[in-house]
PATI-860878 format. One record per residue: residue in one letter; z, y, x of N, C-alpha, C in turn. Coordinates in steps of 0.2 Angstrom, whole numbers, plus 5000, padded with zeros to 4 digits. Layout:
residues N
AZYXZYXZYX;...
//
This chain:
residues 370
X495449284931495649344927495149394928;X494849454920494349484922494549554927;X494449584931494649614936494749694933;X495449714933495449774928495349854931;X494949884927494649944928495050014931;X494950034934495350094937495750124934;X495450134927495750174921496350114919;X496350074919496750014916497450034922;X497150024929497550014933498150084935;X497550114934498050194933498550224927;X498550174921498850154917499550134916;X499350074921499949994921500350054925;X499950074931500350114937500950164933;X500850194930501450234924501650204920;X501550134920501950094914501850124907;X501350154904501150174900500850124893;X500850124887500350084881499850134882;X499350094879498550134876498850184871;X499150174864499350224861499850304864;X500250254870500350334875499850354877;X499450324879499150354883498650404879;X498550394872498050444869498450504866;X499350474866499650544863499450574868;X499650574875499650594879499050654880;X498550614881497850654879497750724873;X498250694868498050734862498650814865;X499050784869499550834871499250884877;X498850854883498650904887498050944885;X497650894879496950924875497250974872;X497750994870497951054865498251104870;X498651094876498851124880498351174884;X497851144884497151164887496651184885;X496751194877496451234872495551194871;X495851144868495251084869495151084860;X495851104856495951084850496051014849;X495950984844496150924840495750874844;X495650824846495550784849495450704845;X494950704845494650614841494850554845;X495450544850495550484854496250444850;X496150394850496550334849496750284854;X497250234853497150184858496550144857;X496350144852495650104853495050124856;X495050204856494550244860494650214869;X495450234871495650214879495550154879;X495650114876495350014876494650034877;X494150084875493450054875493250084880;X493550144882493650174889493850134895;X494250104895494550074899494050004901;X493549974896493349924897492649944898;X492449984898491750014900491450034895;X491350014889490950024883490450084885;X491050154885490350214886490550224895;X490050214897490150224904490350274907;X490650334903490950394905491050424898;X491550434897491650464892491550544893;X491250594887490850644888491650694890;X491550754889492050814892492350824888;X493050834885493450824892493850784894;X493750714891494050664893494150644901;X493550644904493650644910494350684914;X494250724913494750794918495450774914;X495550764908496150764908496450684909;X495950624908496250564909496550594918;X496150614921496250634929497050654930;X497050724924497650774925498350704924;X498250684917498750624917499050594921;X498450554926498850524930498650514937;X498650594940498850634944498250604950;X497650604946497050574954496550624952;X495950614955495150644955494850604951;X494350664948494050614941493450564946;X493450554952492850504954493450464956;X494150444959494350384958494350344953;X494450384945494350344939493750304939;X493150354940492550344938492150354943;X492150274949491850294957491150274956;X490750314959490050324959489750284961;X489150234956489050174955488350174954;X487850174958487350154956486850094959;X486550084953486250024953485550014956;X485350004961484350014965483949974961;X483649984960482949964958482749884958;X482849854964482849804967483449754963;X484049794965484649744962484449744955;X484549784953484449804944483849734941;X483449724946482849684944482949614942;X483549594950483749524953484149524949;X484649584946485149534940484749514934;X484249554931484049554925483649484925;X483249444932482949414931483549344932;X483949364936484549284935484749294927;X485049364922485249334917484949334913;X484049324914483649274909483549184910;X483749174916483849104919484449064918;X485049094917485549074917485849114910;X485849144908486249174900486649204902;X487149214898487649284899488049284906;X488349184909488549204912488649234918;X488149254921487849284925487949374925;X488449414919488449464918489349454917;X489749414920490349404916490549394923;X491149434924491549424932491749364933;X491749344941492149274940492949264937;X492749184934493549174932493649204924;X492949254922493149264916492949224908;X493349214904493149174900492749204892;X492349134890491649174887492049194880;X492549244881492649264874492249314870;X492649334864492149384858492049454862;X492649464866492749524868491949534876;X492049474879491749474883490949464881;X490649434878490149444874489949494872;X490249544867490249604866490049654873;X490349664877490449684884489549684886;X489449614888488849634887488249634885;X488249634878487749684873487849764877;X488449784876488749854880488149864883;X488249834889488049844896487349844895;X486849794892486149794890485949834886;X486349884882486249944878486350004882;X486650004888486850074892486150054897;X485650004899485250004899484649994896;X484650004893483950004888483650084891;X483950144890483650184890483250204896;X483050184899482750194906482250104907;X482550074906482249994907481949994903;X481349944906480549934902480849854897;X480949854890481049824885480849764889;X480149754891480049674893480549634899;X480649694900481349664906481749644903;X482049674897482549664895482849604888;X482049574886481849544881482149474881;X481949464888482249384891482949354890;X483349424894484049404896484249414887;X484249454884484349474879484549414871;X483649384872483549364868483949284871;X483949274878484749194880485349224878;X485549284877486249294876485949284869;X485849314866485749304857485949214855;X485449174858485449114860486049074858;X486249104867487049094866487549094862;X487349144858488049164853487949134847;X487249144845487149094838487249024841;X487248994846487548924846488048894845;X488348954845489348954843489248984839;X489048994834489349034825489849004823;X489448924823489848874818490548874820;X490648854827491548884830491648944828;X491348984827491849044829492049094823;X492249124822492549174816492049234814;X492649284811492249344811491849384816;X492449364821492349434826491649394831;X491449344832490949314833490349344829;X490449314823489849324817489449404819;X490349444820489949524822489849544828;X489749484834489449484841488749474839;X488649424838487949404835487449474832;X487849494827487549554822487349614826;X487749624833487849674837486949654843;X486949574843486349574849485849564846;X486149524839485149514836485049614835;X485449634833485149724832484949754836;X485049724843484949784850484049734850;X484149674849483449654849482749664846;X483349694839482749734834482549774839;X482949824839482849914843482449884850;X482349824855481849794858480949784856;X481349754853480549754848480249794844;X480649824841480449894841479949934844;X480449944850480049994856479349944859;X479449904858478749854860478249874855;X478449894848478049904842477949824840;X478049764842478349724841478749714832;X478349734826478649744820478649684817;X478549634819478549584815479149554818;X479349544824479749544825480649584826;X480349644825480949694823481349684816;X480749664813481049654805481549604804;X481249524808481749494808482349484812;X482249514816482849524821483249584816;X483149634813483449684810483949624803;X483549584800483649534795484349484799;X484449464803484749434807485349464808;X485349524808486149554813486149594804;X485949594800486249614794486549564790;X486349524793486549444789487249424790;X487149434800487649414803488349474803;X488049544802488649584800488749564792;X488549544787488749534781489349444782;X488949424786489449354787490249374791;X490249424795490749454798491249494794;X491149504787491649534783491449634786;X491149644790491249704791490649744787;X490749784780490449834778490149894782;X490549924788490449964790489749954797;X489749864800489349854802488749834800;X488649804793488249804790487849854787;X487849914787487849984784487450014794;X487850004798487250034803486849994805;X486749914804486349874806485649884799;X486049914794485349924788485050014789;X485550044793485450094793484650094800;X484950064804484450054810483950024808;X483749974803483149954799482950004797;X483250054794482750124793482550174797;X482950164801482450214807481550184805;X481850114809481150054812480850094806;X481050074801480350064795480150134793;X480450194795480050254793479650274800;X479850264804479250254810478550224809;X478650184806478050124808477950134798;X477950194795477750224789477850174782;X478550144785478850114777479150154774;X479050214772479450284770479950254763;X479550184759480050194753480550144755;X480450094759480950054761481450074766;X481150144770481850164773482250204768;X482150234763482450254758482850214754;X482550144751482950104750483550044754;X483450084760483750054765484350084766;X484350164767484650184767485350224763;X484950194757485550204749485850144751;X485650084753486250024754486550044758;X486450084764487050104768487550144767;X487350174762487850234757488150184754;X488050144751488450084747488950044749;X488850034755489150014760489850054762;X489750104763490250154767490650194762;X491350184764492050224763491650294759;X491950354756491750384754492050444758;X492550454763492550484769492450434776;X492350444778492250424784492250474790;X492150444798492550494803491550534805;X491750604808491150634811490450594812;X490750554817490050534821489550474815;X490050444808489650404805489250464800;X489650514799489550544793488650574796;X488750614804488250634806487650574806;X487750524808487350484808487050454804;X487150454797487050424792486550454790;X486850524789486450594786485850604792;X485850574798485150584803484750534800;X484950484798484450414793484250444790;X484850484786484250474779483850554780;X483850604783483450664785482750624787;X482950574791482250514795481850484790;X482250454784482050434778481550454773;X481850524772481450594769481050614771;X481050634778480350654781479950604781;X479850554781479450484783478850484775;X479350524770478850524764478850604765;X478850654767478850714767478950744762;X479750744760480050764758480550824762;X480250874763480650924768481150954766;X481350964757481950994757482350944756;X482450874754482850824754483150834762;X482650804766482650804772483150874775;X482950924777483150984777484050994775;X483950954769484950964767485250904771;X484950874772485250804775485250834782;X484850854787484950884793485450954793;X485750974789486151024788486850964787;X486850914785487550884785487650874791;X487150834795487150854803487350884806;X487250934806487451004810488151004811;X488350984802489150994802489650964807;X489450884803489650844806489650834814;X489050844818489050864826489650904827;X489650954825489951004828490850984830;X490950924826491650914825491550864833;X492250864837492250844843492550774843;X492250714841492650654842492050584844;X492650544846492450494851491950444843;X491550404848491150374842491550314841;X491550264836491850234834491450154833;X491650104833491450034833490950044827;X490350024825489849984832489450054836;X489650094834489250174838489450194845;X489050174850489350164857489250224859;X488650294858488850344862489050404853;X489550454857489450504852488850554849;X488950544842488350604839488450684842;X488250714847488350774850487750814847;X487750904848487250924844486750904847;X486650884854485850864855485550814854;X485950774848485550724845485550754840;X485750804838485750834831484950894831;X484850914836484450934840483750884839;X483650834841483250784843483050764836;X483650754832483450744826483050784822;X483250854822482950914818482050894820;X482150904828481550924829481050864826;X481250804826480750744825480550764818;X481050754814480950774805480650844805;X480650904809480150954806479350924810;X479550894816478750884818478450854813;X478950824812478350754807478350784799;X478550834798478650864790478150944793;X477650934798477350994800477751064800;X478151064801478551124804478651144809;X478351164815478351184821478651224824;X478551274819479151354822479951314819;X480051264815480951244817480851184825;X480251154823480551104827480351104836;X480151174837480051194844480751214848;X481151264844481651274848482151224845;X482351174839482751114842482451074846;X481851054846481551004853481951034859;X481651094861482251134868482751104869;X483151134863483951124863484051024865;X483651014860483550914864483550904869;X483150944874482750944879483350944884;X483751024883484251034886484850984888;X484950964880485550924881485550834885;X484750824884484750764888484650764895;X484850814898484450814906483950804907;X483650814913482950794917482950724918;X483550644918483350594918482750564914;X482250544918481550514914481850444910;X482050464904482350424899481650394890;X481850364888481550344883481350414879;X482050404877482150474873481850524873;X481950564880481550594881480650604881;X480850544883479950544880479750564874;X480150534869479950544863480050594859;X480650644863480550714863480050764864;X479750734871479050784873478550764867;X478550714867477850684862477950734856;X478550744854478750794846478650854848;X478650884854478850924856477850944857;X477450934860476750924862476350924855;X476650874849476350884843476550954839;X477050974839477351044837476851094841;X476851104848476451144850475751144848;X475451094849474851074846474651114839;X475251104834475151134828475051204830;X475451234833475551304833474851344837;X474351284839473651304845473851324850;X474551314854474451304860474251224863;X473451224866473351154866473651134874;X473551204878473751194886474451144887;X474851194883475451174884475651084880;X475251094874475251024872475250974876;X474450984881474250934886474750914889;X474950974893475550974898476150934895;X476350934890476950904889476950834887;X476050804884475950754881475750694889;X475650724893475550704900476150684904;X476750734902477450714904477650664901;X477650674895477750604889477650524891;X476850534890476350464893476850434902;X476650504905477150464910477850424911;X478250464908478950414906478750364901;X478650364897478350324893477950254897;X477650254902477150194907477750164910;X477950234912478450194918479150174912;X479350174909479750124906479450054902;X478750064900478450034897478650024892;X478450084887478750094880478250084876;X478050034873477450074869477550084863;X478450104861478550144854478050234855;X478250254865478150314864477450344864;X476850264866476350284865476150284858;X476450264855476250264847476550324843;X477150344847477550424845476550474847;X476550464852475950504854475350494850;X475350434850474350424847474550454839;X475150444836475350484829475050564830;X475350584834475350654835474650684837;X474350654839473650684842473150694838;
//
């Protein structure tokens, strides 16, 4: 049996359902002047299972308040050394998934999914070639069982060949991203799910305006609108509108771009949990991250300085991908503006997270920008 999670256990202990459990939240969120609250039972399922390794604020304090512990018994302070981190990554490219799967548990859709999770909640700090191996065995795995398995398989599959692209990616690796991108589009179109085929084409468009396919991220992008509901919840709406802001800029198009960045804005602002296949929330400082990269690359310096900041802000000092690719935006914006000192300084902060995760998307954000 998989061994169930603190939040799970703090649960049973009250005899509670997942659905009480999220009235319940939407009850102390309003009593505590939180307003309306984006939680379902399907939110506390993904909580409960780890998907987001913490869920942002203020879910912690009030899961705590409900049922009457410390937010570090829910969420006990867990980290992973350097060394361990290396020794698991290198058994589960030897061995395949199950090497990431508690004892005793069985290799279901649910558990598959789990970890992709887990390999996505480290990407951002992890050097791609570490992660290529294990990665590309789970994929393996899963495509060897399509033929058995149904939908919810079909959109396991669509979920790792995708994190594979976003690997190759980062390696600048395009020849391989395209196909890997080509694969989890196929395999969310084989799973019946519309809405994962719409981020699995949506995420081909990042790749392709990066790497200066500005009309194919465009045409990539209207298939993702064709795809999708004509309401839909916050965090797709922001996201969708971050593509195609991505899209526009890429052929420098700034006032397209610009109104699409402004749907952003809105959409951020609204406070709710992300939803399948979206593992973390669109918060303003992706909305942030956003702005700045599309004015960097649309030469607009005096918007894209103070959103890089607010980016800056919102991601902490953890020496992350991201961030790198932040300073790099942020380096080339100052650069515009003739400060070279300060460019140096931040394109030298860049370079180095960037080595040390061994990113060479971020060196190619820099060699753009220089």
């Amino acid at each position: 049996m998989v061994e169930r999670s603190p939040l799970q256990r703090a649960r049973e202990r009250l005899g509670l359902t997942q659905e009480e459990v999220a009235d319940e939240l939407h009850r102390i969120g309003l009593e505590g002047g939180h307003g309306e609250l984006g939680v379902d039972a399907n939110a506390v399922s993904r909580h409960e299972r780890g998907v987001i390794a913490m869920p942002r604020a203020p879910y912690p304090a009030l899961y705590a308040e409900l049922y009457r512990v410390s937010v570090e018994t829910l969420w006990p302070a867990a980290r992973i050394e350097e060394m361990e981190r290396r020794r698991f990554l290198r058994a589960m490219a030897a061995t395949g998934m199950a090497a990431m799967l508690p004892p005793g548990s069985d290799m279901t859709t649910e558990a598959i999914t789990a970890v992709t999770g887990g390999f996505r909640r480290l990407e951002a700090g992890t050097p791609a070639t570490e992660l290529r191996g294990p990665v590309g065995a789970h994929l393996r795995f899963i495509a060897g069982r399509l033929e058995r398995g149904g939908a919810q398989l079909a959109a396991a599959a669509s979920e790792a060949a995708g994190f594979a692209a976003w690997l190759a990616f980062d390696q600048a690796d395009d020849q391989n991203a395209a196909r890997h991108y080509r694969r989890a589009i196929g395999y969310a179109e084989r799973s019946g799910s519309d809405v994962l085929a719409a981020y699995m084409l949506g995420s081909m468009s990042v790749w392709a305006a990066e790497v200066g396919n500005g009309r194919q991220a465009l045409d990539l992008i209207g298939r993702v609108r064709s795809r999708l509901p004509a309401v839909v919840p916050p965090t797709v709406r922001a996201w969708t509108a971050a593509v195609q802001a991505t899209a526009h800029a890429s052929v420098g198009d700034a006032d397209a771009a610009l109104a699409a960045l402004k749907q952003v804005e809105q959409a951020a602002a609204s406070a709710h949990e992300p939803l399948w296949p979206w593992l973390f929330p669109f918060d303003p400082a992706k909305h942030a991250a956003y702005l700045g990269a599309c004015a960097a690359r649309l030469r607009l310096p005096r918007t894209a300085v103070p959103a890089l900041h607010d980016a800056l802000a919102g991601l902490g000092p953890a020496p992350t991908k991201t961030r790198a690719l932040v300073l790099a935006d942020l380096a080339a914006s100052h650069r515009a503006m003739g400060d070279h000192e300060q460019a140096v300084s931040l394109t030298d902060e860049a370079r180095t997270i960037g080595k040390a995760c061994g990113s060479t998307r971020v060196a190619r954000r820099l060699q753009a920008a220089a």
